[in-house]
N, C-alpha and C positions, 0 to 999 in steps of 0.2 A: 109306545117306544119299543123299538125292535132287542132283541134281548143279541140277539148277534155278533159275535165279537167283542161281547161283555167280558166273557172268562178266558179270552185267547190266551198264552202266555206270553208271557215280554220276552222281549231278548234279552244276554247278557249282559248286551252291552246297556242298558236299563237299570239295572243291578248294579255295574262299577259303578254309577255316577252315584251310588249310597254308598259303597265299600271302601274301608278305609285299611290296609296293610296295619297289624300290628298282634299283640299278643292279648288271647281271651281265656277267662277261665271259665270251666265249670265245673259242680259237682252231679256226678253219676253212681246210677249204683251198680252194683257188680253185673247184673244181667246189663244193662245197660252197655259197659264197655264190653261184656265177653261179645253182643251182637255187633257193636263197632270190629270187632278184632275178626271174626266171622267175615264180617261185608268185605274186609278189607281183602280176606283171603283167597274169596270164593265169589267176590260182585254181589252186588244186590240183588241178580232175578233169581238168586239159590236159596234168598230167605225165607224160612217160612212167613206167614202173616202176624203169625205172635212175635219174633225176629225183627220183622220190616217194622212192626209197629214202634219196636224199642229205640232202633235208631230213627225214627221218625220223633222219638221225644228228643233225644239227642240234639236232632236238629231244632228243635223248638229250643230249647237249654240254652244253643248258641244263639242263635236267632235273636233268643232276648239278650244277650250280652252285645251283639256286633246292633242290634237298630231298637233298643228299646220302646 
């Protein structure tokens, strides 16, 4: 079986048909949001790898709150 188009990415619109508007918590810890407050400032392709990795947990944190 050809492996081809296994790992493309979806579209968004792929994504809204799971997402549902409303309010989610999480707990982080301090490097955690100073890297969110960073991305926020300065975009993503300024973070370093230790940086990108942190809000890369972030998004896991949520991830499991909004589609467990």
């Amino acid at each position: 079986m050809p492996l081809d188009g296994l790992f493309t990415p979806k579209s968004l619109d792929h994504y809204r048909a799971m997402a549902v508007s409303g309010s989610y918590q999480a707990n982080l810890n301090q490097s955690q949001v100073a890297a969110v407050l960073k991305a926020h400032d300065y975009g993503l392709a300024i973070l370093t790898p230790e940086e990108t990795r942190l809000v890369e947990q972030v998004m896991s944190v949520l991830k499991d709150q909004i589609w467990p």
